[in-house]
N, CA, C and O atoms as a GROMACS GRO file, in nm:
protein
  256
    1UNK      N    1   0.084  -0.118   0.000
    1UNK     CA    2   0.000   0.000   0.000
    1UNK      C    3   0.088   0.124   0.000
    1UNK      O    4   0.197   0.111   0.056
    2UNK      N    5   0.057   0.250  -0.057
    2UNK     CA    6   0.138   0.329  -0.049
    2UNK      C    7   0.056   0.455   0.072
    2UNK      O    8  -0.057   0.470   0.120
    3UNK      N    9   0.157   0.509   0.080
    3UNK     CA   10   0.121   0.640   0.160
    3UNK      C   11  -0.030   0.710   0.110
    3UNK      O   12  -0.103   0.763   0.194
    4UNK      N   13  -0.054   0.707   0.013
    4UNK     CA   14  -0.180   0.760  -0.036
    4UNK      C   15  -0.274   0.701  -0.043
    4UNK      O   16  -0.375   0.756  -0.085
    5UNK      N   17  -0.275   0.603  -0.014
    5UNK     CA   18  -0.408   0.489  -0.016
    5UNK      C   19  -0.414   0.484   0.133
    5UNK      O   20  -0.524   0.472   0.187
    6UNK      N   21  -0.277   0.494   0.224
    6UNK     CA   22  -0.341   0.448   0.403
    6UNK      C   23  -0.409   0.571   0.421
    6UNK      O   24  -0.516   0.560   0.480
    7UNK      N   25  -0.379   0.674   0.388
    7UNK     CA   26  -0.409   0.854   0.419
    7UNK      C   27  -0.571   0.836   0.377
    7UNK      O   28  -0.666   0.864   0.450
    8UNK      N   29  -0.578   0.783   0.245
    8UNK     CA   30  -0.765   0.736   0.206
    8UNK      C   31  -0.829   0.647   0.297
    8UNK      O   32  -0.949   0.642   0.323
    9UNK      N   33  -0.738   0.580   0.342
    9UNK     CA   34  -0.843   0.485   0.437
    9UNK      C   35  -0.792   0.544   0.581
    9UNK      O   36  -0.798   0.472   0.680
   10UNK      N   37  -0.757   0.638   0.586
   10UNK     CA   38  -0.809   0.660   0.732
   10UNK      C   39  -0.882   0.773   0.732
   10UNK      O   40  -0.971   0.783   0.816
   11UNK      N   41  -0.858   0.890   0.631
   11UNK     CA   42  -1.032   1.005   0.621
   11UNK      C   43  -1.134   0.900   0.635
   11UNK      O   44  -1.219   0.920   0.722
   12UNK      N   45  -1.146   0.760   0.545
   12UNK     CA   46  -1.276   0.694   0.506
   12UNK      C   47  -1.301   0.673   0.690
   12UNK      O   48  -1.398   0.707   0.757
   13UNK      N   49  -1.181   0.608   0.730
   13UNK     CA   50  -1.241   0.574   0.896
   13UNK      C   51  -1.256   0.652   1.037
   13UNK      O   52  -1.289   0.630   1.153
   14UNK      N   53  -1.215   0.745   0.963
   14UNK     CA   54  -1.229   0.859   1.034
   14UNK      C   55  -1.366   0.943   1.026
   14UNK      O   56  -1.413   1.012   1.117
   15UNK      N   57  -1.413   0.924   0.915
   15UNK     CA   58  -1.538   0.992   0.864
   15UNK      C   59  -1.651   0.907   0.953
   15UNK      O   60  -1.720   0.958   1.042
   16UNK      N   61  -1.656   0.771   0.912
   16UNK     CA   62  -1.730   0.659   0.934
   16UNK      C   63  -1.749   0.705   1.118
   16UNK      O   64  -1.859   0.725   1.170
   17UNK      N   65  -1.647   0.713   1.174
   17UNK     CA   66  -1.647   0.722   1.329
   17UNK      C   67  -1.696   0.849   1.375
   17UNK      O   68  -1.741   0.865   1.489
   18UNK      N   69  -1.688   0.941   1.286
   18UNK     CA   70  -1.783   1.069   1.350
   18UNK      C   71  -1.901   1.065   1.299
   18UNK      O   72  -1.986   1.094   1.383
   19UNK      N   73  -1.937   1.043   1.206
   19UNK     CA   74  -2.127   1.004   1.150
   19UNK      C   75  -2.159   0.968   1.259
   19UNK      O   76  -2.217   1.038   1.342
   20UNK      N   77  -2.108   0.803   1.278
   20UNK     CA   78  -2.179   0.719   1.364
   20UNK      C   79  -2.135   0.758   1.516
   20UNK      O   80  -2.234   0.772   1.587
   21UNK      N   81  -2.026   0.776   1.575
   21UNK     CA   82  -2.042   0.804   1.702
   21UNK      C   83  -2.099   0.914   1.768
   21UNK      O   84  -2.165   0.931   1.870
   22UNK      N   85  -2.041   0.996   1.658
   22UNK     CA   86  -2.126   1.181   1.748
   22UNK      C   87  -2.215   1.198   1.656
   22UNK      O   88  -2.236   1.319   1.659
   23UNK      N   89  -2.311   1.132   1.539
   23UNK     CA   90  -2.445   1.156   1.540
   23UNK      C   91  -2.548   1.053   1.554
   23UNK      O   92  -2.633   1.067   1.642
   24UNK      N   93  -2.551   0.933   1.462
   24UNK     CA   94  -2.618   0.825   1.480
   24UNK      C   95  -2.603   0.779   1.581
   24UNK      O   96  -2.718   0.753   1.616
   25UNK      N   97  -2.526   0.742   1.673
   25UNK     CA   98  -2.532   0.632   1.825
   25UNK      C   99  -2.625   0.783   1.911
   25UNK      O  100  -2.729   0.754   1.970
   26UNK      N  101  -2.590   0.894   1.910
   26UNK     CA  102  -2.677   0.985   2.008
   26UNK      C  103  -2.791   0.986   1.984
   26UNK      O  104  -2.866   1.002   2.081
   27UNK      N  105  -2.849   0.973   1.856
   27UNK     CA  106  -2.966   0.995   1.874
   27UNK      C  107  -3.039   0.898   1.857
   27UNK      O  108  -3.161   0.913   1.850
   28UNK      N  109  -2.975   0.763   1.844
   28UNK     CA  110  -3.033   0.634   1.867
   28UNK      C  111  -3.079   0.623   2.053
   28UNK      O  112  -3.191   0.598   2.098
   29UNK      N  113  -2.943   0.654   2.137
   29UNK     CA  114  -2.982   0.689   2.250
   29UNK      C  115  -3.067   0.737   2.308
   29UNK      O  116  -3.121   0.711   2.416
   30UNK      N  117  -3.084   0.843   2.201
   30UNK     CA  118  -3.212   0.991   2.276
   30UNK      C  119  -3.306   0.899   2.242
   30UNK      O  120  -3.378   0.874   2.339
   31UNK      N  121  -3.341   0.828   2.125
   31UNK     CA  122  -3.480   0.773   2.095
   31UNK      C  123  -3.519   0.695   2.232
   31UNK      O  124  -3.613   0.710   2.310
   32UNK      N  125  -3.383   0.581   2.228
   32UNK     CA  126  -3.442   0.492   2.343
   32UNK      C  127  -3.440   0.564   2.458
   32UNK      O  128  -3.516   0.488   2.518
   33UNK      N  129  -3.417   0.639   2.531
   33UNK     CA  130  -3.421   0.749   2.625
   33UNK      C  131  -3.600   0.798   2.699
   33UNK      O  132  -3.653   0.799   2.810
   34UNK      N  133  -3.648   0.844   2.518
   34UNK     CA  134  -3.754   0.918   2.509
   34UNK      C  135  -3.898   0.816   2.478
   34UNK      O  136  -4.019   0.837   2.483
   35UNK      N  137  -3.828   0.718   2.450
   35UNK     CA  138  -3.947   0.590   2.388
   35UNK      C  139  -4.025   0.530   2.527
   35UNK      O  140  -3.976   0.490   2.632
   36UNK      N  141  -4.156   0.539   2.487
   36UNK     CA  142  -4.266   0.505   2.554
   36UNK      C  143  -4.196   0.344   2.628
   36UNK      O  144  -4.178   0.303   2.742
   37UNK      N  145  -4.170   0.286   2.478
   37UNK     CA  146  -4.106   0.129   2.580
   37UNK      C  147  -4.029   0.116   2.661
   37UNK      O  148  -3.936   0.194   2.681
   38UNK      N  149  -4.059  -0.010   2.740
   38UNK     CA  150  -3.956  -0.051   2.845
   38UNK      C  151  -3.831  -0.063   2.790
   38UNK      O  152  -3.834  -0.143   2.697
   39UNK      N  153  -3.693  -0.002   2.816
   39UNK     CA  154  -3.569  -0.046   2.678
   39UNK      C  155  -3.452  -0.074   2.835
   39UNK      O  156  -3.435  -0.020   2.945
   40UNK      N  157  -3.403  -0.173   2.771
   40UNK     CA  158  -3.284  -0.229   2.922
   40UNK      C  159  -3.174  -0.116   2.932
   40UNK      O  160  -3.135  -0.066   2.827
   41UNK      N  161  -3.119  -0.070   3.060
   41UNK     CA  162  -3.046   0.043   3.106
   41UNK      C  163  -2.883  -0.021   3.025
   41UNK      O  164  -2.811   0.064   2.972
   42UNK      N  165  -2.843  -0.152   3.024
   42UNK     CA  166  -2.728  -0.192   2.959
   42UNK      C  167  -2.728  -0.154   2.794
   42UNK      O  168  -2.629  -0.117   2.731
   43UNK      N  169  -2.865  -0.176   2.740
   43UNK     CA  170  -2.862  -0.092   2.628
   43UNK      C  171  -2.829   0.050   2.613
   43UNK      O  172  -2.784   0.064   2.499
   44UNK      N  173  -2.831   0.134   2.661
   44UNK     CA  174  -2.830   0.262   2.678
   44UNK      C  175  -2.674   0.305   2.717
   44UNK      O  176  -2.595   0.379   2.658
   45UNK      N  177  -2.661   0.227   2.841
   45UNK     CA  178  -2.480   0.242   2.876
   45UNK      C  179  -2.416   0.225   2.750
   45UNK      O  180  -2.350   0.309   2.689
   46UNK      N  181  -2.446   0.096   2.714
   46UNK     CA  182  -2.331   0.040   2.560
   46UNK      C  183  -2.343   0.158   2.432
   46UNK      O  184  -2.253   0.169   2.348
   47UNK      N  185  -2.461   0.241   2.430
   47UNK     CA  186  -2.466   0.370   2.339
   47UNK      C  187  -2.347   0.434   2.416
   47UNK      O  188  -2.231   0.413   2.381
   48UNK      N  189  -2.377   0.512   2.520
   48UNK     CA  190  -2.319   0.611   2.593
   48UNK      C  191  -2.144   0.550   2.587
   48UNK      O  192  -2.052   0.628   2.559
   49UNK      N  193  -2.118   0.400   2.618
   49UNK     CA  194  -1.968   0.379   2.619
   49UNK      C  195  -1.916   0.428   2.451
   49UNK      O  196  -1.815   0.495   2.428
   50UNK      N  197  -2.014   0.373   2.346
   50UNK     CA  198  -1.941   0.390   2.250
   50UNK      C  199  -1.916   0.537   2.184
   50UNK      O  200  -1.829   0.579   2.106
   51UNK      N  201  -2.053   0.613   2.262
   51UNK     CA  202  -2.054   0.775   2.176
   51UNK      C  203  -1.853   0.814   2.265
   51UNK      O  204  -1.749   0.836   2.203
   52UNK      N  205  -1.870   0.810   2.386
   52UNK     CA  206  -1.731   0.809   2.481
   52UNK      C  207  -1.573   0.748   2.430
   52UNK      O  208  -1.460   0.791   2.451
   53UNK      N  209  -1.625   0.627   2.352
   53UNK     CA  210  -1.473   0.596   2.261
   53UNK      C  211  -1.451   0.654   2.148
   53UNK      O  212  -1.339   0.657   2.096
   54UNK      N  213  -1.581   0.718   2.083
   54UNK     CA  214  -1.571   0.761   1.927
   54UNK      C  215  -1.495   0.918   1.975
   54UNK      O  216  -1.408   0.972   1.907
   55UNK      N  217  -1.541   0.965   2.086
   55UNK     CA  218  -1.495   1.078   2.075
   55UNK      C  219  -1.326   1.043   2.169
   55UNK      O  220  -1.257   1.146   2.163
   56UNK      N  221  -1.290   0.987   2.207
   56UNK     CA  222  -1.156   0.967   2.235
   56UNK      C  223  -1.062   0.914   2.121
   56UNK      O  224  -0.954   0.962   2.089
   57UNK      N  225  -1.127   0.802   2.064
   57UNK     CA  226  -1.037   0.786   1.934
   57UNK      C  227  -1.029   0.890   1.782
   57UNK      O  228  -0.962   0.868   1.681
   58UNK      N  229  -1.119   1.004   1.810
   58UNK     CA  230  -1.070   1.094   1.743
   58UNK      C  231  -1.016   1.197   1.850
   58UNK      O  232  -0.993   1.289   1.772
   59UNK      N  233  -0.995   1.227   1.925
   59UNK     CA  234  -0.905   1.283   1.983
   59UNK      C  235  -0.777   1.237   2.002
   59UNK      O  236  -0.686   1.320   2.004
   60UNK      N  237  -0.749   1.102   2.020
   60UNK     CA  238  -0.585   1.045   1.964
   60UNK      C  239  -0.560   1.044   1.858
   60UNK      O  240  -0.439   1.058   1.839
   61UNK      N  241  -0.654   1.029   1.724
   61UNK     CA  242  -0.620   0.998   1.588
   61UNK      C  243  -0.564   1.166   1.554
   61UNK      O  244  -0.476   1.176   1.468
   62UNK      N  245  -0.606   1.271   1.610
   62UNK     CA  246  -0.587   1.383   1.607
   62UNK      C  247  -0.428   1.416   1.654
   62UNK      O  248  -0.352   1.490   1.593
   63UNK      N  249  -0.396   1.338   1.785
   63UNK     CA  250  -0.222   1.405   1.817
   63UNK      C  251  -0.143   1.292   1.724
   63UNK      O  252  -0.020   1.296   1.727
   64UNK      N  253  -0.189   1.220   1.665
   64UNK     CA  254  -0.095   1.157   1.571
   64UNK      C  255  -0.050   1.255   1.479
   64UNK      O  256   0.030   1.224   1.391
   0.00000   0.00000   0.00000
């Protein structure tokens, strides 16, 4: 692989990890949060752990 293809695949995974961690997993959360149904509290943590790693692993991918 050369230097220009790892540099493409890490915008691509870098992109992928802010969509989904700081928008889709939050407001999947808020739904189950706000939803009339009974929804299990371990569901909700496992949102909250992952919105918490997405935003740390772009904060290390950042001092690289």
């Amino acid at each position: 692989m050369t230097p220009h293809d790892v540099r493409a695949l890490f915008y691509a995974l870098f992109s992928l990890n802010i969509i989904g961690g700081h928008f889709l997993i939050p407001v999947l959360v808020i739904t189950f949060l706000f939803s009339k149904a009974k929804c299990d509290a371990t569901l909700i943590n496992f949102g909250i752990i992952l919105m918490l790693t997405s935003v740390i692993n772009c904060l290390l991918s950042v001092i690289q």
